[in-house]
N, C-alpha and C positions, 0 to 999 in steps of 0.2 A: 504494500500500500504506500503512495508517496503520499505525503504532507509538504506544503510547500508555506514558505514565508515571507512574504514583501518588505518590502524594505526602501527609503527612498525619495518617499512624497514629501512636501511640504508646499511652503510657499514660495511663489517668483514670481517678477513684474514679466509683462508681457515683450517677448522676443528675447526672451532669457531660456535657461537649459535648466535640465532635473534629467539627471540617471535614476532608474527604477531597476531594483534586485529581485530578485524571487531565490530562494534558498530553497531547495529539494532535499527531501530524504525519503529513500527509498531504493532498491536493488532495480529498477530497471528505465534508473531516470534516460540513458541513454539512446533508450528506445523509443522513448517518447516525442511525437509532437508537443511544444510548449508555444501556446498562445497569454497574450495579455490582452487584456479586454477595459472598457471602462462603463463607469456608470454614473449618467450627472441626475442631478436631483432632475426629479419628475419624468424622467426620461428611460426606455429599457435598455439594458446591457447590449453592446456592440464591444464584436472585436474590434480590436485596433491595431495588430498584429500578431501573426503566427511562424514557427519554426520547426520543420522538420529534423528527424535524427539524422538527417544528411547537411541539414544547412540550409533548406531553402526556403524562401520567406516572403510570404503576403501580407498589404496589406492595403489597411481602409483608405481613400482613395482622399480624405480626409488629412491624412497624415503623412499622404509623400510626399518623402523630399523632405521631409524634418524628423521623422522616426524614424531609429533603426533601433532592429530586434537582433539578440545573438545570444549563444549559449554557449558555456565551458563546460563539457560533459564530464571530466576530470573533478571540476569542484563542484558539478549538481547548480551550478548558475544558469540563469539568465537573464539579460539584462535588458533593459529598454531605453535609451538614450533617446529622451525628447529635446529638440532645439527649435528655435522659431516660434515657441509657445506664444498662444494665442488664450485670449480669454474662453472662448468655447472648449479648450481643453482641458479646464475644471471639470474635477469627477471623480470618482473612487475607482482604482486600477487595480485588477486583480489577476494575477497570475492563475492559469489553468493549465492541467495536464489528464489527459482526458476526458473522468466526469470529478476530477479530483480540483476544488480551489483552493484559493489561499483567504485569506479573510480581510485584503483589502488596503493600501497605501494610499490618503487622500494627495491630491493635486490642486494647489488653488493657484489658477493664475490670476494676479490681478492688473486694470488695465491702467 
């Protein structure tokens, strides 16, 4: 069973950066697809990017060109490097690995 841990969020003014962590434990994090997703008040959970056990990576159409997603399958990371932050990217970000979450890093941009 993985468990996974966020790590990350806080606050930034707008076209400013936030790295987002997610910590795994578990034997077969390396196999995993790992997505991060977000969720702004009043609004439903959307991915925001995802990364296969090979490396390759989608995502919301939203966030390219200012997100990048990637993973250390050595240390059970992955990361989310937000840049160009914008106020709509206020929201609680949460790491997933298949029907497994993590319990969430808020994000607040302000403008």
């Amino acid at each position: 069973q993985v468990q996974l841990v966020e790590s990350g969020g806080g606050l930034v003014q707008a076209g400013g950066s936030l790295r987002l962590s997610c910590a795994a434990s578990g034997s077969i994090f390396s196999t995993n697809a790992m997505g991060w997703y977000r969720q702004a008040p009043g609004k439903q959970r959307e991915l925001v990017a995802a990364i296969t056990s090979g490396g390759s990576t989608n995502y919301a159409d939203s966030v390219k060109g200012r997100f990048t997603i990637s993973r250390d399958n050595a240390k059970k990371m992955v990361y989310l490097q937000m840049n160009s932050l914008k106020p709509e990217d206020t929201a609680v970000y949460y790491c997933k690995s298949t029907t497994v979450w993590g319990k969430g890093t808020l994000v607040t941009v302000s403008s």
